[in-house]
LODO-152849 format. One record per residue (C-alpha): residue number from 0; z, x, y; residue in one letter. Coordinates in steps of 0.5 Angstrom, whole numbers, always signed. Example, Ala and Ser with C-alpha at 12.3 -4.5 7.8 and 13.67 -1.06 7.14 Angstrom:
% LODO-152849
<node resi="0" Z="+16" X="+25" Y="-9" resn="a"/>
<node resi="1" Z="+14" X="+27" Y="-2" resn="s"/>
END
This chain:
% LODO-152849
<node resi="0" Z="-149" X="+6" Y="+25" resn="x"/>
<node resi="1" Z="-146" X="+5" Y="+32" resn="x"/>
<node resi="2" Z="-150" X="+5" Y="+38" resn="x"/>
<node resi="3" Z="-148" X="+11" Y="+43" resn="x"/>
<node resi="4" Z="-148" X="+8" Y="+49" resn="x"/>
<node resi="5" Z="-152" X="+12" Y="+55" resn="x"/>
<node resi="6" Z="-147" X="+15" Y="+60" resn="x"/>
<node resi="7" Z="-153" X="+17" Y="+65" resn="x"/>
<node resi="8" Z="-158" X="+13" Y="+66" resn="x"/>
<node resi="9" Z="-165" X="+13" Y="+62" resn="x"/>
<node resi="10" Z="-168" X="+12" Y="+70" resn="x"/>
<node resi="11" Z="-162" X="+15" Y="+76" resn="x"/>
<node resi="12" Z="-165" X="+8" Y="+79" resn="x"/>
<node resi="13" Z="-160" X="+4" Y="+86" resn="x"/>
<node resi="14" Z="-161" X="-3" Y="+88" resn="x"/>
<node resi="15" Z="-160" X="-2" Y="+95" resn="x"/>
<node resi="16" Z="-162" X="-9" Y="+97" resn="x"/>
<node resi="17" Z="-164" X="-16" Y="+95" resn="x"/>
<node resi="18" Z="-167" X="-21" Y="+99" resn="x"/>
<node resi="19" Z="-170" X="-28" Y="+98" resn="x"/>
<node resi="20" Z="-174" X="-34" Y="+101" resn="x"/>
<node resi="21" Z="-176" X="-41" Y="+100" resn="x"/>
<node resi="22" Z="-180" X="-45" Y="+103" resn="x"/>
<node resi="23" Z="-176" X="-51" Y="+107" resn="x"/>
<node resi="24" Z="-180" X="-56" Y="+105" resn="x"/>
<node resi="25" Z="-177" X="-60" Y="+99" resn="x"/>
<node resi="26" Z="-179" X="-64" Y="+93" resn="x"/>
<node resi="27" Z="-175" X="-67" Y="+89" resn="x"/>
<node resi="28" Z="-177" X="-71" Y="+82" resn="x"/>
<node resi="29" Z="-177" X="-77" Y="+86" resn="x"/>
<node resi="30" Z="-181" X="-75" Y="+91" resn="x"/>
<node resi="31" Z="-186" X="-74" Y="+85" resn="x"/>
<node resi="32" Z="-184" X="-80" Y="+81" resn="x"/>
<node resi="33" Z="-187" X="-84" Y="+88" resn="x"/>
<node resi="34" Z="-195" X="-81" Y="+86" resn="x"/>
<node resi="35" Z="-193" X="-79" Y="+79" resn="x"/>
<node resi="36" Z="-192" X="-83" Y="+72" resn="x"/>
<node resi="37" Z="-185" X="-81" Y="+71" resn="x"/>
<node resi="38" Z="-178" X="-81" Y="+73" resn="x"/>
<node resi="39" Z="-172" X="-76" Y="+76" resn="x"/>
<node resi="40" Z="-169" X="-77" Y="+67" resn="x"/>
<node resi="41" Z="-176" X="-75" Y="+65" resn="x"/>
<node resi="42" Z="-176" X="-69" Y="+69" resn="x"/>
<node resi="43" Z="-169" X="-66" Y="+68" resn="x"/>
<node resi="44" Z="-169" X="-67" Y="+60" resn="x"/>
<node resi="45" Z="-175" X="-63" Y="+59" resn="x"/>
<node resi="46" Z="-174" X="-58" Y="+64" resn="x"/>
<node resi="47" Z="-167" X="-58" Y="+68" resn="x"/>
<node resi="48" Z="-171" X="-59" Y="+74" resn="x"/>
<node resi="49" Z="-169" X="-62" Y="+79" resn="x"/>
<node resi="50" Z="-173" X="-61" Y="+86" resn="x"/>
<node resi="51" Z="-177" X="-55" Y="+88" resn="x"/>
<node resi="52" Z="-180" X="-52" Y="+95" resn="x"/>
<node resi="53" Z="-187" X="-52" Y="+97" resn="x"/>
<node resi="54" Z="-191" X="-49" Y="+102" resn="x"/>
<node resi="55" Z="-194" X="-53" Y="+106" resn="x"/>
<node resi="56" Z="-201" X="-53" Y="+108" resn="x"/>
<node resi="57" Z="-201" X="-50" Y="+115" resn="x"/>
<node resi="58" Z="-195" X="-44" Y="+111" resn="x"/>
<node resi="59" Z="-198" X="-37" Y="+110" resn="x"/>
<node resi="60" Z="-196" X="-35" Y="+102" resn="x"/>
<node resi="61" Z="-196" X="-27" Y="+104" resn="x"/>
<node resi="62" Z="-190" X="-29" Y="+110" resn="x"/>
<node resi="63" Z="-185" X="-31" Y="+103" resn="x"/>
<node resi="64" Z="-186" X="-24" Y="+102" resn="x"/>
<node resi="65" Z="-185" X="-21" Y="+108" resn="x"/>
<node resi="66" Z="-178" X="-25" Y="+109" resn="x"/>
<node resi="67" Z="-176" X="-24" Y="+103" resn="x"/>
<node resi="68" Z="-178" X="-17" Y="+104" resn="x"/>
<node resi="69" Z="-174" X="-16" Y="+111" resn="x"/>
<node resi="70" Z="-168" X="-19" Y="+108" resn="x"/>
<node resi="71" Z="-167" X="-14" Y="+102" resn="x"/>
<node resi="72" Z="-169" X="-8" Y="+108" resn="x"/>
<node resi="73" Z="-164" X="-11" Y="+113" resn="x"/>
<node resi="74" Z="-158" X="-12" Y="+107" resn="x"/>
<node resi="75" Z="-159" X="-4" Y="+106" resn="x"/>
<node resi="76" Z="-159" X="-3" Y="+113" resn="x"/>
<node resi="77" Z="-166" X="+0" Y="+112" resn="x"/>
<node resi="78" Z="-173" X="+1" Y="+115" resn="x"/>
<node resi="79" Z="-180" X="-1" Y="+114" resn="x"/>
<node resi="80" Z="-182" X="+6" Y="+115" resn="x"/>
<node resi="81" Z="-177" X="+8" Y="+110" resn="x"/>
<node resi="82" Z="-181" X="+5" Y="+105" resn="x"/>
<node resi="83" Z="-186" X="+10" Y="+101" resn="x"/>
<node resi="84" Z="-188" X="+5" Y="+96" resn="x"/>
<node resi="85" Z="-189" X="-3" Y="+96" resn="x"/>
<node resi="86" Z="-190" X="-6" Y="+88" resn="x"/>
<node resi="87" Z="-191" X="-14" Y="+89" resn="x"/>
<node resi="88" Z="-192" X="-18" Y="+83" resn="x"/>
<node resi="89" Z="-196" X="-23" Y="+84" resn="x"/>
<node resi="90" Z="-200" X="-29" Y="+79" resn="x"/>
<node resi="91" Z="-206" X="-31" Y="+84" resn="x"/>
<node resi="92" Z="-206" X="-26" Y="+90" resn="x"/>
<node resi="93" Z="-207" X="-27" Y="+97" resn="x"/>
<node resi="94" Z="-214" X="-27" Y="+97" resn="x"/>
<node resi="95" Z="-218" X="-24" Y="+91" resn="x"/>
<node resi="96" Z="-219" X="-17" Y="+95" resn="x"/>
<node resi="97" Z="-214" X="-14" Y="+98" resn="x"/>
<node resi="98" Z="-210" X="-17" Y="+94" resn="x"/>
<node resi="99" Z="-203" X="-19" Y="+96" resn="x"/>
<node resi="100" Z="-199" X="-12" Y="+97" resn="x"/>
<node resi="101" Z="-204" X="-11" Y="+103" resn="x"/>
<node resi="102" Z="-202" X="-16" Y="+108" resn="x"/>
<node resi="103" Z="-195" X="-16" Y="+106" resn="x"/>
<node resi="104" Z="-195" X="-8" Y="+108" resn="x"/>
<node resi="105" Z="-198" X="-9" Y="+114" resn="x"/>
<node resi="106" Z="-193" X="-15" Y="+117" resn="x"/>
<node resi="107" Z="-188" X="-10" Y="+115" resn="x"/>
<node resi="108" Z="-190" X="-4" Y="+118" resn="x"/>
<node resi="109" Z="-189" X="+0" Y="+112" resn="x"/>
<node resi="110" Z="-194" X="+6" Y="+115" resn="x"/>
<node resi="111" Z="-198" X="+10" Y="+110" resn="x"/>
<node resi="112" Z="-194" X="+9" Y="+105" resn="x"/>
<node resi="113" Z="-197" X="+7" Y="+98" resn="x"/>
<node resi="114" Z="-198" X="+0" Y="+96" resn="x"/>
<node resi="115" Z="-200" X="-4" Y="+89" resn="x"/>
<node resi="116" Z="-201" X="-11" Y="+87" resn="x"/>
<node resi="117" Z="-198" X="-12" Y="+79" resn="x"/>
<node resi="118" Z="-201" X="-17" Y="+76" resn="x"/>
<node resi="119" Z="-197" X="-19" Y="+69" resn="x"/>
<node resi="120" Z="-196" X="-26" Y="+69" resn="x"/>
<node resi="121" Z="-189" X="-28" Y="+70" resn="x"/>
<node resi="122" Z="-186" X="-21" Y="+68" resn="x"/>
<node resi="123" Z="-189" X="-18" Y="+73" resn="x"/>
<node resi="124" Z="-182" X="-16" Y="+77" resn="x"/>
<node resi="125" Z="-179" X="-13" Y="+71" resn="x"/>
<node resi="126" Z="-186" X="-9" Y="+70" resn="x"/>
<node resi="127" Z="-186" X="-7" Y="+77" resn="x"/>
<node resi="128" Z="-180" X="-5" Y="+78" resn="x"/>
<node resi="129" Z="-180" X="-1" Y="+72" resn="x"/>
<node resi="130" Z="-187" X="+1" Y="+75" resn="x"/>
<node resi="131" Z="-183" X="+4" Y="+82" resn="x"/>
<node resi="132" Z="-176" X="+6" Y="+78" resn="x"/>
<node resi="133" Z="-181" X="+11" Y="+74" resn="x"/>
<node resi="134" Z="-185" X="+13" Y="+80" resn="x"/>
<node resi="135" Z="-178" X="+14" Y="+83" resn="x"/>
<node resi="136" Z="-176" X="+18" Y="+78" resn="x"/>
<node resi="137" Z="-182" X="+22" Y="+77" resn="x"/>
<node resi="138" Z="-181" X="+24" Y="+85" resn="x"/>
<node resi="139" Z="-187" X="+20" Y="+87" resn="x"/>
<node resi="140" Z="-183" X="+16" Y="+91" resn="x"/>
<node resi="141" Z="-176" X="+16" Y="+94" resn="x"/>
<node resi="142" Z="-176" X="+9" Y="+97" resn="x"/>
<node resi="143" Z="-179" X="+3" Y="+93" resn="x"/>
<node resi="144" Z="-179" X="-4" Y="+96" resn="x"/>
<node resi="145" Z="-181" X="-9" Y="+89" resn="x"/>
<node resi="146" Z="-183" X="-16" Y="+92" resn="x"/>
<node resi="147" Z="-184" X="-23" Y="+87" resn="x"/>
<node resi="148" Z="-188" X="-27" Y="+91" resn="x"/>
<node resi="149" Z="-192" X="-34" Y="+88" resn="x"/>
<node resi="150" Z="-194" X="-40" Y="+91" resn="x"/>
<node resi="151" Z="-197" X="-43" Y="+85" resn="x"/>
<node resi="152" Z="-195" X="-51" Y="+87" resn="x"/>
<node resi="153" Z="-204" X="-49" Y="+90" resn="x"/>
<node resi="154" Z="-206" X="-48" Y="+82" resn="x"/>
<node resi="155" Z="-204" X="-54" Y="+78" resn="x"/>
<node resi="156" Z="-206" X="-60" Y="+79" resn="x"/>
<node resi="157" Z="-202" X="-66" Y="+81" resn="x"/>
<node resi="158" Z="-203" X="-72" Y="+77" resn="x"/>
<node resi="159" Z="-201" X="-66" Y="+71" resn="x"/>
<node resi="160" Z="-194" X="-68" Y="+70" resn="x"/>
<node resi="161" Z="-195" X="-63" Y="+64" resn="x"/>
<node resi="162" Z="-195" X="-58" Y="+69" resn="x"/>
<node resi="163" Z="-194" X="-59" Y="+76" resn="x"/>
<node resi="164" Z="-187" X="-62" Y="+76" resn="x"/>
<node resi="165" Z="-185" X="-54" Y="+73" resn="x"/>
<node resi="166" Z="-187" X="-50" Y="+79" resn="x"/>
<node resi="167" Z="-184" X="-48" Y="+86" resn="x"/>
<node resi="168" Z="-185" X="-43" Y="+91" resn="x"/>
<node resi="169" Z="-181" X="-38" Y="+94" resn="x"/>
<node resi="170" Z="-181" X="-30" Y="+94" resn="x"/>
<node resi="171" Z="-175" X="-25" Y="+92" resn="x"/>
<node resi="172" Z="-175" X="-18" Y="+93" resn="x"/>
<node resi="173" Z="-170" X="-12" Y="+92" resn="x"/>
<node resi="174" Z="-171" X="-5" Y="+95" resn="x"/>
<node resi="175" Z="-169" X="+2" Y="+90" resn="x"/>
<node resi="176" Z="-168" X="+9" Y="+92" resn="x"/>
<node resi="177" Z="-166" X="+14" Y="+87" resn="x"/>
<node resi="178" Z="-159" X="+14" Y="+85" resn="x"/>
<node resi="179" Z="-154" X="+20" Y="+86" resn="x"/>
<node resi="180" Z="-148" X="+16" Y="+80" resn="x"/>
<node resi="181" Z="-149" X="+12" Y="+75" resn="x"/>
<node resi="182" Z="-152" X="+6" Y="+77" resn="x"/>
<node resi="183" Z="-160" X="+5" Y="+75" resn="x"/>
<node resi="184" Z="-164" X="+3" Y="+68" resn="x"/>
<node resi="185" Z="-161" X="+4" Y="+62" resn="x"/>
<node resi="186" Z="-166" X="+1" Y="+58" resn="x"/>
<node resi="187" Z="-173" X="-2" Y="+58" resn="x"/>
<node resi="188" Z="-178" X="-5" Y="+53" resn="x"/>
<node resi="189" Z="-185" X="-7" Y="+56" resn="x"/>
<node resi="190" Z="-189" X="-11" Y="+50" resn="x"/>
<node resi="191" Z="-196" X="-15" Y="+51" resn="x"/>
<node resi="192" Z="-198" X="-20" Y="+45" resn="x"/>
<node resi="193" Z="-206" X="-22" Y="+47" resn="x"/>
<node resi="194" Z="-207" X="-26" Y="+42" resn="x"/>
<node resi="195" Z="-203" X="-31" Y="+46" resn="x"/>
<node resi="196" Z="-206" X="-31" Y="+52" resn="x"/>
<node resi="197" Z="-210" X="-38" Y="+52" resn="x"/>
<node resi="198" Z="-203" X="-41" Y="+53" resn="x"/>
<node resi="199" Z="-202" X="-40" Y="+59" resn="x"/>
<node resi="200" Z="-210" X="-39" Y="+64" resn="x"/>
<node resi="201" Z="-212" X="-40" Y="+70" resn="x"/>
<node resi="202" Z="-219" X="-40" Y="+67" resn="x"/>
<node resi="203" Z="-224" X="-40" Y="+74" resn="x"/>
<node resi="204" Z="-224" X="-36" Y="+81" resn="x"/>
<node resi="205" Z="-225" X="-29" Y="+77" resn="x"/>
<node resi="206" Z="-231" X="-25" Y="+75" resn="x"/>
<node resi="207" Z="-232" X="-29" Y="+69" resn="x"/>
<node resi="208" Z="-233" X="-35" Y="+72" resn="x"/>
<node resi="209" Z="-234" X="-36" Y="+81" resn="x"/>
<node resi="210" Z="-232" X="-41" Y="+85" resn="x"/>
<node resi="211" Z="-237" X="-46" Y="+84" resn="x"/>
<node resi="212" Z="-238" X="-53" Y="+85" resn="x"/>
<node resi="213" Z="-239" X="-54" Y="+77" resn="x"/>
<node resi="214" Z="-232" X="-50" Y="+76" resn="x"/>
<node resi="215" Z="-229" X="-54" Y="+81" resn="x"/>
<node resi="216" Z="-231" X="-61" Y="+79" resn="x"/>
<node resi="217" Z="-228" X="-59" Y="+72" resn="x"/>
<node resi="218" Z="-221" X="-57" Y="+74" resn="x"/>
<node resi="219" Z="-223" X="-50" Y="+72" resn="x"/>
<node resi="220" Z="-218" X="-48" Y="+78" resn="x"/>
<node resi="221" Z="-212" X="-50" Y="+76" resn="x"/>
<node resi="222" Z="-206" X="-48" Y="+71" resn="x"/>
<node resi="223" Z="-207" X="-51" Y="+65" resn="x"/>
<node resi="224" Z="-202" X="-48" Y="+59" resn="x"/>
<node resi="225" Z="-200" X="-50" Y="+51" resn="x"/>
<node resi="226" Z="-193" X="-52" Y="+52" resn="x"/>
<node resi="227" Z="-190" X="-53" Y="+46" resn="x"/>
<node resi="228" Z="-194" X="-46" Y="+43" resn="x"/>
<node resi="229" Z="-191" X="-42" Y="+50" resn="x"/>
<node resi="230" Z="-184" X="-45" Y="+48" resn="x"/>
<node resi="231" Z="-184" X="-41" Y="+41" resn="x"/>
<node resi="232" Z="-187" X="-35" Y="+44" resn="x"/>
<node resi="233" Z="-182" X="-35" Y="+50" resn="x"/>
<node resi="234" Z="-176" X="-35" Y="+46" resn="x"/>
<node resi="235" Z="-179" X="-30" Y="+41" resn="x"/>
<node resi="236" Z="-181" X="-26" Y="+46" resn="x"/>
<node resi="237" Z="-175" X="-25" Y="+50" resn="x"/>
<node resi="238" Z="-170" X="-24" Y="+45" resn="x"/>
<node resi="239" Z="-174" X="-19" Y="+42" resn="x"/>
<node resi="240" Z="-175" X="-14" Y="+49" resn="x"/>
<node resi="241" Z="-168" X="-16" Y="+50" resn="x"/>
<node resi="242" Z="-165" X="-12" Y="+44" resn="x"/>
<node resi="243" Z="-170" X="-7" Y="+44" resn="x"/>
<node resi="244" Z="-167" X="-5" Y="+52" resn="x"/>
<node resi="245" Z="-160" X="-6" Y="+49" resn="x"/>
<node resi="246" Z="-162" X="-1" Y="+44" resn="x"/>
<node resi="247" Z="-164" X="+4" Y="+49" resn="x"/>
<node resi="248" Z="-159" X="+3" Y="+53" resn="x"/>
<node resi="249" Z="-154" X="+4" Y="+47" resn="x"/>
<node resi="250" Z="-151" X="-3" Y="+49" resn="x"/>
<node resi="251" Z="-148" X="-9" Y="+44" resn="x"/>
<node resi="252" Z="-151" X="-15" Y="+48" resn="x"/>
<node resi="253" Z="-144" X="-17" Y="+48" resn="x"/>
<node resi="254" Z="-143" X="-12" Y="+54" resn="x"/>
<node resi="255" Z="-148" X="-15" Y="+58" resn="x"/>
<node resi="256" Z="-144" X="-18" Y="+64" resn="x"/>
<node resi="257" Z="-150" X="-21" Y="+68" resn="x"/>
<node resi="258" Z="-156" X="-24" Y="+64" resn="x"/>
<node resi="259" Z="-162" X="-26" Y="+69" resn="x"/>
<node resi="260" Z="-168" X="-30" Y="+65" resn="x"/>
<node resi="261" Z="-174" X="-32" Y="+68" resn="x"/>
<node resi="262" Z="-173" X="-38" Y="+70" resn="x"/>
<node resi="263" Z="-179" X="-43" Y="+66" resn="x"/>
<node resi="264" Z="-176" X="-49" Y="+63" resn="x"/>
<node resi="265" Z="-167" X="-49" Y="+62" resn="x"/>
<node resi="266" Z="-169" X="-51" Y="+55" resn="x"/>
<node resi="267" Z="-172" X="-45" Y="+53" resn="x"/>
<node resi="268" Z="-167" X="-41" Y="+58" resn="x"/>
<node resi="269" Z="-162" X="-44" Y="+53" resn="x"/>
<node resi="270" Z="-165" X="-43" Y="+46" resn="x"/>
<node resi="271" Z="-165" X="-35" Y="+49" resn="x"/>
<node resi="272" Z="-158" X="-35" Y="+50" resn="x"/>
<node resi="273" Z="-156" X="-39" Y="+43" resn="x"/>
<node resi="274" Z="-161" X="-33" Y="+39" resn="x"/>
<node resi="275" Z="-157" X="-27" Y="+43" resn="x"/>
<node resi="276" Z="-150" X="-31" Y="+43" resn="x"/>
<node resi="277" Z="-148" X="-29" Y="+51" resn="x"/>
<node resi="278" Z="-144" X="-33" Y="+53" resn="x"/>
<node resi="279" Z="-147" X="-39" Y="+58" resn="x"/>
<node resi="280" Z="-142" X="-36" Y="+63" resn="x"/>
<node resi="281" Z="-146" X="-30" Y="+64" resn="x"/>
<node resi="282" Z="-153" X="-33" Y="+64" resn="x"/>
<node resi="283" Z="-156" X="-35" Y="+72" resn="x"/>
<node resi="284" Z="-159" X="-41" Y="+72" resn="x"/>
<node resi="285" Z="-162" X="-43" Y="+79" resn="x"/>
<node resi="286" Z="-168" X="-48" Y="+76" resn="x"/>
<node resi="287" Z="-166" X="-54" Y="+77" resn="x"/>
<node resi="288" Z="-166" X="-53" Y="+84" resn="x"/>
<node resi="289" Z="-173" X="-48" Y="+85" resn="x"/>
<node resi="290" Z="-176" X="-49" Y="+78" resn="x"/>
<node resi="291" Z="-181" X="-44" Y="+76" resn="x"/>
<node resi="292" Z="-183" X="-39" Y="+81" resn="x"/>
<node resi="293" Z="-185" X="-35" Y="+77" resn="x"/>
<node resi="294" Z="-185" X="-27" Y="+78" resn="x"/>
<node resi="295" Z="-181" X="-29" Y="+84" resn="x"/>
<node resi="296" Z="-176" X="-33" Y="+80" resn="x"/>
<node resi="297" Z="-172" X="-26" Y="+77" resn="x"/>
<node resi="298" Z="-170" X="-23" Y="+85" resn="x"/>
<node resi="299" Z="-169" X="-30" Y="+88" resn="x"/>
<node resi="300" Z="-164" X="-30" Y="+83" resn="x"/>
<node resi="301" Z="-161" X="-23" Y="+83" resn="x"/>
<node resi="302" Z="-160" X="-25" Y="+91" resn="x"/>
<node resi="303" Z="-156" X="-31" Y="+90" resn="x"/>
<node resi="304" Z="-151" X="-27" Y="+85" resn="x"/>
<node resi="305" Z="-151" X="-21" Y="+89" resn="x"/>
<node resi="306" Z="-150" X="-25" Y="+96" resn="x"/>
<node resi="307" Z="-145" X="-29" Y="+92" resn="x"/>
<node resi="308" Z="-140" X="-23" Y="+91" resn="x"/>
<node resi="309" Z="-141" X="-23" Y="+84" resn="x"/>
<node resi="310" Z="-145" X="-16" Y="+82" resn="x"/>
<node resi="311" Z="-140" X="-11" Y="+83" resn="x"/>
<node resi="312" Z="-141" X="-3" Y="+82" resn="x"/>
<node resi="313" Z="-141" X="-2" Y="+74" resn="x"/>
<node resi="314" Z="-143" X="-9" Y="+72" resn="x"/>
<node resi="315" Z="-149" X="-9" Y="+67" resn="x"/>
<node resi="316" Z="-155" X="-13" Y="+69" resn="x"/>
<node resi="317" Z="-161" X="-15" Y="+64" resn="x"/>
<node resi="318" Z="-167" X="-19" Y="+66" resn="x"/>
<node resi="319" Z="-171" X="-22" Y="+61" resn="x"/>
<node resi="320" Z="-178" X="-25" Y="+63" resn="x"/>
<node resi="321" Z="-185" X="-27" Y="+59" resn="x"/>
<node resi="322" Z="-192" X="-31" Y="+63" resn="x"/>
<node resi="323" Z="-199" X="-31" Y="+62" resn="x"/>
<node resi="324" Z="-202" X="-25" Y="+59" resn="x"/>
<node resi="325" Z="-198" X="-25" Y="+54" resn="x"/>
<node resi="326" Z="-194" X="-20" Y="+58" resn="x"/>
<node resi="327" Z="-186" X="-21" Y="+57" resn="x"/>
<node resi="328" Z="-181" X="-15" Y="+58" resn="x"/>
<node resi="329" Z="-173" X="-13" Y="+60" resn="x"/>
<node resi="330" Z="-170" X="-9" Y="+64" resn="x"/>
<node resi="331" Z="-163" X="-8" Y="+62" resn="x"/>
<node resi="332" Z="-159" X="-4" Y="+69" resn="x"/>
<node resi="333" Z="-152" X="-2" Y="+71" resn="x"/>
<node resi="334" Z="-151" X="-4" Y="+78" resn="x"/>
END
């Protein structure tokens, strides 16, 4: 039975601007290599990363955020103050209350206008911003800013090379107003499995477990994962979410022009691209360059294809992405 392809978006949804930023400094596999028992080949067979950028100590992480957030303003040529609604993504806040979305608010300026953290592991973007196309769509909001931002090189333990060779820290952004045309959300699937939430935890810090020196001592404060049980469900998870939006949309996934997976591990990316059959010509992969950045890994590289000229109006996007939780989800858009 042919799908009927949806003329007019499910969700009247524009992206009016995109920002990113990272963090100057850089750490290569190299540099790890120096304190860490393993190689530049170790690093790039098993993940395709090939350096990261960190904070350093003195960086406030919320600051990712702003800047991120001020270029994707700045690319629509648009204001703080026309801003009603901040939904930023995020694993571990700023400070456990408010969060990260306040102090984020309050360097840009945004006025009364409503903000949120989303927290939903590394989809938190594609949840947000189907959170703020529907809020948008609803007419709750008519200006909607969805900020990724992540800073996890502060939670993984650096004599874990399991872990800490993975991540990087950065912020993207993407700012959304109502469309008049044809761009906007054609589909969305949004799944939970929490089953499988023990693979990937950061087990103390909350109300289950305070701070404590008895946490600390046990390294209960740090990023601890099952990689190979989160290889088979990140794969898994990501195709099926992908199909069901394409389903919506009434799309073959054939015609997707741009697909944006979250940027975990290249061979997770590459086995998703061989289970959907999208050409790699259509895949964006950065990883090898900033590793994982979680929630923000998804409009990092969203703003390199856009700033590189090679989103034009029409196109069809789709972005996949799976964390902790498990939350995983897609969003599949026309631009």
């Amino acid at each position: 039975m042919a799908r009927k392809k949806r003329d007019q978006p499910l969700i009247p949804l524009k992206i009016m601007g995109t920002g990113a930023y990272l963090p100057e400094r850089v750490l290569t596999n190299h540099d790890l290599a120096k304190f860490l028992d393993t190689s530049d080949e170790w690093i790039r067979t098993r993940t395709g990363i090939r350096a990261r950028h960190l904070l350093s100590p003195e960086d406030v992480p919320s600051q990712m955020g702003v800047k991120a957030a001020e270029a994707a303003l700045a690319q629509a040529n648009r204001s703080p103050k026309d801003v009603d609604l901040l939904l930023v993504a995020t694993n571990v806040p700023e400070e456990p209350i408010p969060g990260t979305a306040a102090h984020i608010a309050r360097e840009l300026g945004l006025g009364k206008g409503a903000f949120a953290d989303v927290t939903a592991g590394c989809a938190g973007f594609v949840y947000a911003l189907a959170m703020a196309g529907a809020m948008i769509h609803a007419g709750l909001a008519k200006t909607a800013l969805v900020v990724g931002t992540e800073a996890l090189s502060r939670f993984v333990n650096w004599q874990d090379r399991s872990t800490c060779v993975l991540f990087g820290d950065g912020a993207g952004a993407v700012l959304t107003e109502k469309s008049r045309g044809q761009a906007g959300i054609l589909g969305v699937a949004l799944r939970g499995d929490a089953t499988k939430l023990e693979l990937l935890r950061i087990e103390a810090g909350g109300v289950r477990l305070p701070a404590s020196c008895e946490t600390v001592q046990a390294g209960k404060h740090f990023l601890r994962m099952e990689g190979k049980g989160l290889f088979r469900a990140a794969v898994g998870m990501m195709a099926e979410v992908t199909r069901a939006a394409a389903a919506q949309a009434g799309l073959n996934l054939a015609e997707i022009d741009w697909l944006i997976p979250h940027q975990a591990n290249l061979r997770i990316i590459e086995a998703l691209v061989k289970r959907l059959r999208i050409p790699e010509e259509k895949v964006v992969v950065n990883i090898d360059r900033v590793a994982n950045t979680s929630t923000a890994s998804i409009p990092i590289a969203l703003d390199e294809l856009v700033r590189a000229g090679k989103v034009e109006e029409g196109q069809i996007l789709a972005l996949t992405a799976f964390g902790a939780g498990a939350c995983y989800g897609t969003v599949i858009l026309r631009w």
